[in-house]
C-alpha positions as CSV (number, residue, x, y, z in Angstrom):
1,X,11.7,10.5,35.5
2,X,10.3,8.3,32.8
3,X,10.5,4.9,33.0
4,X,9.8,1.3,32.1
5,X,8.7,-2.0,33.5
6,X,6.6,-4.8,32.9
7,X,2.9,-4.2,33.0
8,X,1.3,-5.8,36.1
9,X,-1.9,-6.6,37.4
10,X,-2.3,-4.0,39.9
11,X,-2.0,-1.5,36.7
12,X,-4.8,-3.5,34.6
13,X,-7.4,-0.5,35.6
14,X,-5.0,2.5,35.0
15,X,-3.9,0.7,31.2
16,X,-7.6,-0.1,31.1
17,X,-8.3,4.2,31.0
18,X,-5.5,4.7,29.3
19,X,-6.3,3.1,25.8
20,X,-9.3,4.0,25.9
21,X,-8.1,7.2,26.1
22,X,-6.2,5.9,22.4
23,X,-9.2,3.6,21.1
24,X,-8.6,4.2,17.4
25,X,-5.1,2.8,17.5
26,X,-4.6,0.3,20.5
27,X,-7.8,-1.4,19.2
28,X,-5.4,-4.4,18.6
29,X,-4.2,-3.9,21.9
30,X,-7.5,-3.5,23.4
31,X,-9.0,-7.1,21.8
32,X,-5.7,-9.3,22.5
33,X,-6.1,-8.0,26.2
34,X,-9.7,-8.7,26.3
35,X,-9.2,-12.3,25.0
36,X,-5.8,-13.4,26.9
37,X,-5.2,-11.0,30.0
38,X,-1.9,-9.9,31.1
39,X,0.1,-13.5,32.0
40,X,2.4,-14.1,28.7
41,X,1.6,-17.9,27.2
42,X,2.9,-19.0,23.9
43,X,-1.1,-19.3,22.4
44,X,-2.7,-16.8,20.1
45,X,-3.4,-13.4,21.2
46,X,-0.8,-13.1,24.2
47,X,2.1,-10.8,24.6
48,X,4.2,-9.7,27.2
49,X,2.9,-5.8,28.1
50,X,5.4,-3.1,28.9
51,X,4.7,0.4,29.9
52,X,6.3,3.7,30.0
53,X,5.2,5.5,33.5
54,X,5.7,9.1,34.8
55,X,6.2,8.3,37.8
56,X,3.3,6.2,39.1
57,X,0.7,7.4,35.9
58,X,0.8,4.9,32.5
59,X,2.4,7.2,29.2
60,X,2.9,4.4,26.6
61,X,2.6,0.8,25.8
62,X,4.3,-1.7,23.7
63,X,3.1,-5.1,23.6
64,X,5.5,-7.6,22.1
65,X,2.9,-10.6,20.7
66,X,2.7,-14.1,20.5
67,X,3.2,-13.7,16.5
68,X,6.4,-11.9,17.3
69,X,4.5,-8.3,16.0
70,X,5.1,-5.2,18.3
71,X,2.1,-3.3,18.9
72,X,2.8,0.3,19.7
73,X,0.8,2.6,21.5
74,X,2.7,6.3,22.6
75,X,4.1,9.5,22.3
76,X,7.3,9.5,23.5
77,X,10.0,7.4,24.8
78,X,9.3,4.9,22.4
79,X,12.9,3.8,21.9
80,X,12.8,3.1,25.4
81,X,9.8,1.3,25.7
82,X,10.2,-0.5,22.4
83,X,14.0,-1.9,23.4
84,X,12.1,-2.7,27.2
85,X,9.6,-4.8,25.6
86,X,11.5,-6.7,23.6
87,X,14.0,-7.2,26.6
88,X,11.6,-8.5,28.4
89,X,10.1,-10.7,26.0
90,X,13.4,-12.1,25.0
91,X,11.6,-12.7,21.0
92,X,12.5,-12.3,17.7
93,X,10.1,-9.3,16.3
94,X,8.0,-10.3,13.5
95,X,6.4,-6.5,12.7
96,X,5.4,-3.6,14.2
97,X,2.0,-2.2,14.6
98,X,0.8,1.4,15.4
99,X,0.4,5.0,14.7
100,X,3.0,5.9,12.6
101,X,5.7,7.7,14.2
102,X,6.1,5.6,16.9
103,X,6.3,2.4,14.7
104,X,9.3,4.2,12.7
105,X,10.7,5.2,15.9
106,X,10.6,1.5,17.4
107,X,11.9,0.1,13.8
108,X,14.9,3.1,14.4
109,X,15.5,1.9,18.2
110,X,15.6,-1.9,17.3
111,X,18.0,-1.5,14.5
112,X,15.2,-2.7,11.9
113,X,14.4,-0.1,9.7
114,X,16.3,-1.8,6.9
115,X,15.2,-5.1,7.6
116,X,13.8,-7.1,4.5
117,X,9.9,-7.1,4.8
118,X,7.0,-8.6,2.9
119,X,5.2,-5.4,3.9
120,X,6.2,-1.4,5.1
121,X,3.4,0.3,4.6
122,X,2.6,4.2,5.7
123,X,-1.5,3.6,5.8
124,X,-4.5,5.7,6.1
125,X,-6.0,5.6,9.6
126,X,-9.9,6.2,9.1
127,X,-12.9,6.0,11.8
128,X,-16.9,6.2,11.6
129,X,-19.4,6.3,14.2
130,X,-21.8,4.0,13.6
131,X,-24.8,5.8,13.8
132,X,-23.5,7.6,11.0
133,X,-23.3,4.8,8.4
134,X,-24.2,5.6,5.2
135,X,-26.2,2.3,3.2
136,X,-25.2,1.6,-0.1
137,X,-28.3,1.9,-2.3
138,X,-27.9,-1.6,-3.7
139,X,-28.4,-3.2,0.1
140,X,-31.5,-0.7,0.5
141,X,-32.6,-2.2,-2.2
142,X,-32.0,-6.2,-1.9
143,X,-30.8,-5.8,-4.6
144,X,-27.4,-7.2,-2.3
145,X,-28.2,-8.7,0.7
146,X,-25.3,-10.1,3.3
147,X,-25.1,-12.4,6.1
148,X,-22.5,-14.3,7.9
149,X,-20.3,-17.1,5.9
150,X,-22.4,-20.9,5.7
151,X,-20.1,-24.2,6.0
152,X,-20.3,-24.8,2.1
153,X,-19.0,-21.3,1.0
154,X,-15.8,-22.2,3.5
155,X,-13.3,-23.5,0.7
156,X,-14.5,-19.8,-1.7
157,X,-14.1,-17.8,1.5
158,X,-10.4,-19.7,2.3
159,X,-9.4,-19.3,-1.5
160,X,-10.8,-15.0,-1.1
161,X,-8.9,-14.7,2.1
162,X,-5.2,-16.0,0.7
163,X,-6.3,-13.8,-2.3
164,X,-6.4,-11.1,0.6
165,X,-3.3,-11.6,2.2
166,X,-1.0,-12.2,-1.1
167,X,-2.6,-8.8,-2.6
168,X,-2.6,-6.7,0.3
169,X,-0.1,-7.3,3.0
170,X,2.8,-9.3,0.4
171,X,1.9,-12.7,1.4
172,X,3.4,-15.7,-0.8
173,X,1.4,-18.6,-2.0
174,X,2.5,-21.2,0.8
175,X,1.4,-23.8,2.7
176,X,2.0,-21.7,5.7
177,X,0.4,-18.8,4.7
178,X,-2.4,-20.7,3.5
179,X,-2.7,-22.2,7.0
180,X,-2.7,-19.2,8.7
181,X,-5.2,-17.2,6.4
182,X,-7.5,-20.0,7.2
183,X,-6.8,-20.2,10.7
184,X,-7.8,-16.5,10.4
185,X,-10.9,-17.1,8.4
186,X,-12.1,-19.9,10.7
187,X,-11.9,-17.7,13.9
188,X,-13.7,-14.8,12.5
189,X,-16.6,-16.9,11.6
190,X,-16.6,-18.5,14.5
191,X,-16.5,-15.7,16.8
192,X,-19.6,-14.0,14.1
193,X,-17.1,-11.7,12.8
194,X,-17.3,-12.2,9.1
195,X,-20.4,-11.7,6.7
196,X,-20.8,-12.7,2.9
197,X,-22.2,-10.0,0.3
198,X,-24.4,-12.0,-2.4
199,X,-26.5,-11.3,-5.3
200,X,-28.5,-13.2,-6.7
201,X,-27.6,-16.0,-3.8
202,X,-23.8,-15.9,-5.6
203,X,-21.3,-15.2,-3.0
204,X,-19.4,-11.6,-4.5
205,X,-17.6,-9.7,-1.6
206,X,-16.5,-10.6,2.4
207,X,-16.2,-8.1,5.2
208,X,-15.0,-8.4,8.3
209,X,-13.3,-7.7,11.9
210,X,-9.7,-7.9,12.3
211,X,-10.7,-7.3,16.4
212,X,-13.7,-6.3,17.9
213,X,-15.1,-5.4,21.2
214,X,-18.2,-4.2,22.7
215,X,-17.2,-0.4,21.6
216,X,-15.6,-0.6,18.5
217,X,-14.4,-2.9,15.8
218,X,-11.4,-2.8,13.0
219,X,-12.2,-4.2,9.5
220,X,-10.1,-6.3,7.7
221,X,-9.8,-8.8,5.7
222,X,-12.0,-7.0,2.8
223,X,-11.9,-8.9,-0.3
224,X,-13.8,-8.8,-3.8
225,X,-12.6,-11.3,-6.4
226,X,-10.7,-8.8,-9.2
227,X,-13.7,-9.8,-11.9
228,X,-16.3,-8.3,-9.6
229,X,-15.2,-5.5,-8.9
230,X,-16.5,-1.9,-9.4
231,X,-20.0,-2.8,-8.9
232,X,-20.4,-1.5,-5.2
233,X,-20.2,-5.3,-3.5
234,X,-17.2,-4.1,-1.1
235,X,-19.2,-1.1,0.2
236,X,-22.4,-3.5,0.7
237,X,-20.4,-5.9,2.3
238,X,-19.0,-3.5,4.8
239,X,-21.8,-1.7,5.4
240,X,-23.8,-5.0,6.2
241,X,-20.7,-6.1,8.9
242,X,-20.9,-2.5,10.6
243,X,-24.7,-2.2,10.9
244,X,-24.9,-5.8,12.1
245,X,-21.8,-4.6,14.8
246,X,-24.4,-1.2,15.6
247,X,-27.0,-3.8,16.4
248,X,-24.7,-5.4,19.1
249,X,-24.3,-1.7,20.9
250,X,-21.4,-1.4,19.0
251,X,-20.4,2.7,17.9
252,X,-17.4,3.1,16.2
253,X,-15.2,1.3,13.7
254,X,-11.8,2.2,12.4
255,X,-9.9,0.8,9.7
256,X,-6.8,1.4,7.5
257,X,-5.8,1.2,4.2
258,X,-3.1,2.6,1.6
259,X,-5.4,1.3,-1.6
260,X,-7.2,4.3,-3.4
261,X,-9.8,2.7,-4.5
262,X,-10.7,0.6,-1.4
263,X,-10.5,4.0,0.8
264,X,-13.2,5.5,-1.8
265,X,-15.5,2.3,-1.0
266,X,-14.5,3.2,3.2
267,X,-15.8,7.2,2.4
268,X,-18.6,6.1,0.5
269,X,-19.9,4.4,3.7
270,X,-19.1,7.2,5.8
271,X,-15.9,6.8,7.3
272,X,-13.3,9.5,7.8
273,X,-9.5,10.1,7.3
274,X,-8.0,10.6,10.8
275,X,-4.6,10.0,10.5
276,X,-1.8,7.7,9.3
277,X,-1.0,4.3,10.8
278,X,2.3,2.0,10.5
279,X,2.3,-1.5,9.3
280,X,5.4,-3.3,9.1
281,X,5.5,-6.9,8.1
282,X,9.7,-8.2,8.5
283,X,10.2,-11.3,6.3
């Protein structure tokens, strides 16, 4: 008999195995754990932590976060555990967040597959191990060298990330959003998560990590200004962020995207269709 209950401590190391077991999609999962642990506070990068069991052995996970998104991360009885999680979170839901299926199946079970959203996207779920990067040949060259963000290039980098967010995930131009996307900014630089592509000493492209661990990281956030591009800055950039995460002992990255163009940068770097991936953004 399958059923659901909160996730408790005494089940940290079997959830632990178990996304592993998953890395390319509960990376999100993975990183809020890593940062907040298991006990549900009202702060960035908490959420209250369901699980589907078999018995006694872990099947599925939703995670209901502080931002209201539902991460998903199963197979089956995800109506269940989707309907469990936000039970027991007793939250609005924001968006959902996981391999596809699932995601449509939670959206089904909570009665928000028609909901108005900024963003419902089917996405391309790709992966690369690092050793396998492929360099660009303008950053073999200097010809483009990166490095991470410096104080004065704070405002540009603020300005690229709304770009980002109004562009790619249906953001509008707000104080909020602009608040947030900064707030975003500001954390990946602090945490060394965010590197600047110049030439010539001219800032041209930002890459960085969405979430990152000492395994793997997720890019996001990828952003060339529209008069730039086509010149190969995006695949310098990203290259740069992933060989500085190799350096760290870091071995694989994953990433998605529904943008043609941008998942042509991705391959030209190395990385590899896997699957697809469900992003749902309720307004």
């Amino acid at each position: 008999m399958i059923h659901c209950r909160p996730i408790e401590p005494f089940d940290r190391s079997q959830l632990n195995v178990f996304l592993l077991e998953h890395r390319d999609t509960s990376i999100f999962i993975r990183s809020n754990l890593n940062r907040s642990g298991l006990p549900f506070q009202p702060k960035p990068y908490h959420a209250h932590y369901v699980g589907a069991f078999d018995g006694v052995k872990l099947t599925g996970v939703a995670a209901h976060c502080w931002n209201g998104m539902l991460l998903i991360q199963a197979t089956d009885h995800i109506s269940e555990l989707a309907r469990a999680c936000v039970a027991y979170s007793s939250r609005k839901v924001s968006g959902f967040c996981g391999p596809l299926d699932p995601v449509r199946e939670a959206q089904a079970a909570l009665n928000l597959s028609d909901a108005p959203a900024a963003m419902s996207e089917s996405e391309w779920l790709y992966g690369l191990d690092l050793p396998d990067v492929i360099v660009p040949e303008i950053l073999q060259r200097g010809l483009v060298t990166a490095r991470p963000p410096v104080p004065s290039e704070r405002d540009l980098l603020c300005a690229w990330r709304l770009a980002y967010d109004i562009e790619t995930l249906g953001s509008t131009d707000s104080i909020e959003t602009r608040e947030r996307s900064s707030r975003m900014l500001d954390q990946q630089i602090a945490d060394g998560n965010a590197w600047v592509a110049l030439e010539q000493d001219h800032p041209v492209s930002l890459s960085a990590f969405n979430a990152a661990l000492p395994d793997i990281v997720q890019l996001g956030g990828i952003y060339t200004p529209p008069e730039l591009r086509g010149r190969g800055y995006a695949k310098a950039a990203v290259a740069a962020s992933l060989l500085a995460a190799r350096d760290r002992g870091v071995t694989r990255a994953v990433l998605f995207t529904s943008n043609p163009s941008a998942a042509r940068s991705y391959e030209a770097v190395g990385f590899r269709r896997l699957g697809d991936f469900g992003l749902v953004l309720l307004r």
